[in-house]
C-alpha positions, 0 to 999 in steps of 0.5 A, a space after each residue: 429620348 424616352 416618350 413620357 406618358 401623356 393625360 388623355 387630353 390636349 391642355 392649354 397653359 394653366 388648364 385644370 387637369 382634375 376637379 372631381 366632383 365628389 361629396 366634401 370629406 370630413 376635415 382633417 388636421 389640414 383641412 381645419 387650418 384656414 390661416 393664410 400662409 405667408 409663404 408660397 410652398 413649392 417642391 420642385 425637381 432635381 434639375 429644375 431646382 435653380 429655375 424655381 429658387 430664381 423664380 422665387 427670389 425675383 417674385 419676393 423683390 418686386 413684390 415685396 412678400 415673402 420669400 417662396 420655400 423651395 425644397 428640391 426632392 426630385 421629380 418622383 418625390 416632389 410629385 409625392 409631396 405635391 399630392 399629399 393633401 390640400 390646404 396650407 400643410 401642402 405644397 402649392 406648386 412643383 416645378 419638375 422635368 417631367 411631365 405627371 403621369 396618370 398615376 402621379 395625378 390619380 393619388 391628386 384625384 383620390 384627395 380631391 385635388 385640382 391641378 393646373 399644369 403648365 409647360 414653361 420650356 425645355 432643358 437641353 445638355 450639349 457636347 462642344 468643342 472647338 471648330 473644325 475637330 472630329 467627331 462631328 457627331 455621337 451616339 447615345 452609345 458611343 457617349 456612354 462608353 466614352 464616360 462611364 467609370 464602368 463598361 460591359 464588356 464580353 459579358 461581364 461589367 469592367 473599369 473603361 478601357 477605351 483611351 482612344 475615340 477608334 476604341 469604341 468605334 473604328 468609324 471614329 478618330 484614332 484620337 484620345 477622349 478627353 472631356 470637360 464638364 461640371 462636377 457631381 451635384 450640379 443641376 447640369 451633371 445631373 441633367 447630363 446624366 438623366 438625359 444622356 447616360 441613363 437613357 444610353 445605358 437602359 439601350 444597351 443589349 448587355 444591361 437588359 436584365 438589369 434593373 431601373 435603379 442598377 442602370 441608373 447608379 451605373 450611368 450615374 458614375 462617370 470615369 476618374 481615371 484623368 480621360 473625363 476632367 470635373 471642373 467647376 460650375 462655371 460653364 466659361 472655365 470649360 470653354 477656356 479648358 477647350 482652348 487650351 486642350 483643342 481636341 477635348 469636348 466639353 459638357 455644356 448647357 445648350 443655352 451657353 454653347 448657343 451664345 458662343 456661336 462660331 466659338 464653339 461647334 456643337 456635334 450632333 447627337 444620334 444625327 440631330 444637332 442641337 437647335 431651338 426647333 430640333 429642341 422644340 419638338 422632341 427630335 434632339 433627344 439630350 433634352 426635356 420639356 420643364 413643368 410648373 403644377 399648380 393647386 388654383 384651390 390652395 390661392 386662397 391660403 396662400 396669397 402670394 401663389 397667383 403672383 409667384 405663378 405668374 412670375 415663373 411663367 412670364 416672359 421676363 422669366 421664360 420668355 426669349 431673353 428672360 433671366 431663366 434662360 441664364 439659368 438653362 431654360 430653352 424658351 418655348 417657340 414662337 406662338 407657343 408663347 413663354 410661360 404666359 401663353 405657353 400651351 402644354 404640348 400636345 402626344 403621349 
């Protein structure tokens, strides 16, 4: 899985990650308003949508105030959104699924924006399928050229040939691929194709001179031809699909093939099976670190910001068993807390 780029220094959960010490501007038209807002402002990533909008929810029934806005825009846009400014016109929270890069915290510095960033858990995408079938495992490649609607091949791009698993490799069964999984616009179709297809496709030799944007709108497009089925949202209708068809593989959240236990077998993905600890740091490569930012300075417009903050990062939001697991959070290990005490890891 790519390296995000990392800010210089180790940060512990809710740790400022900008205070510039600089004259105070002029105010602005955001600047003059000092009304308290009543609701909490949050911009959040494609993925992490669900866990925001859960969040959100929970905080406004125990507490009693108003329902936080969440409006997904994407992890480069929700950033843009969240440095834009300081004061109530602004979001005053990103939930996303990755981590700031310098760049993305520099346009915060340039207004004068404290930020505090937290790490809540990981997201993880899984292949299953029922016990005993092969293949144990995949690669990253071998994924991409099962699904994609479009492969290279001898130079040039062309509609999926392969039918058989020993297509793409003769190391493989001489068996048909058939696969379940969720349809387009769903956070676990996007986070399968983010954290399986992009990366498998900016690998491949022959995509090399292509562009970000062209290797993502490749990946992005999987296989209409009957050999990769869309179902619904629910996770359980493909479990059921792999009964009735026991040499398909089926996509799944790691959190739901987890609870299947010996249901399900889960393959491994260049060599490294999915589990908590593999997931924890970093060597499962179809998974990511989640984030929640924060503006400390905005708390004072906006009440309710402290309350929604402390919800999404408790433990009966992110800890183990906590109602954001249902919704595909990995909880962070023992002794890196849920979100509470949870400390952003340390690298990059």
């Amino acid at each position: 899985m790519p390296k995000i780029p990392r800010i210089s220094l180790p940060l512990r959960a809710g740790a400022l990650l900008a205070v510039l010490a600089l004259p105070a501007a002029a105010p602005g038209p955001a600047q003059a308003q000092h009304d308290p807002r009543e609701a909490v402002s949050v911009v959040s990533g494609t993925a992490a949508f669900p866990l925001a909008i859960a969040a959100a929810e929970r905080f406004s029934l125990k507490s009693d105030q108003a329902m936080p806005v969440v409006e997904r825009l994407g992890g480069a846009r929700a950033f843009q959104a969240f440095c834009a400014g300081q004061g109530p016109r602004f979001a005053d929270a990103a939930v996303t699924e990755r981590r700031m890069t310098r760049a993305e915290l520099g346009a915060c510095q340039r207004k004068n924006i404290a930020v505090s960033e937290t790490a809540i858990g990981h997201q993880a995408v899984a292949l299953g399928q029922l016990p005993g079938r092969a293949p144990a495992g995949l690669s990253l490649r071998q994924i991409f050229l099962a699904l994609a609607r479009q492969v290279p091949l001898e130079g040039r791009l062309i509609d999926n040939p392969y039918r058989l698993w020993s297509d793409i490799d003769f190391a493989l069964p001489v068996a048909p691929i058939e696969i379940y999984g969720p349809p387009p616009g769903s956070p676990l179709r996007d986070a399968f194709v983010e954290l399986v297809m992009q990366p498998a496709a900016a690998a491949l030799p022959e995509l090399r001179g292509w562009t970000a944007e062209q290797r993502a709108a490749l990946a992005g497009a999987l296989r209409a031809d009957g050999v990769f089925v869309e179902l619904g949202e629910d996770e359980a209708e493909t479990a059921e699909q792999l009964t009735r068809h026991p040499g398909a593989l089926g996509i799944f959240s790691f959190n739901f093939l987890d609870r299947q236990g010996a249901r399900l077998d889960a393959l491994a993905v260049e060599g490294i099976s999915p589990r908590a600890a593999a997931i924890a740091d970093g060597r499962y490569p179809p998974a990511r670190p989640l984030y929640v930012y924060a503006k400390p300075g905005q708390a004072k417009d906006t009440p309710g910001l402290d309350g929604f903050l402390a919800e999404i990062r408790g433990a009966a939001a992110s800890g183990p068993g906590g109602y954001l697991t249902l919704r595909g959070l990995v909880p962070l290990p023992a002794g890196q807390g849920g979100g509470t005490a949870g400390r952003v890891p340390s690298g990059n």
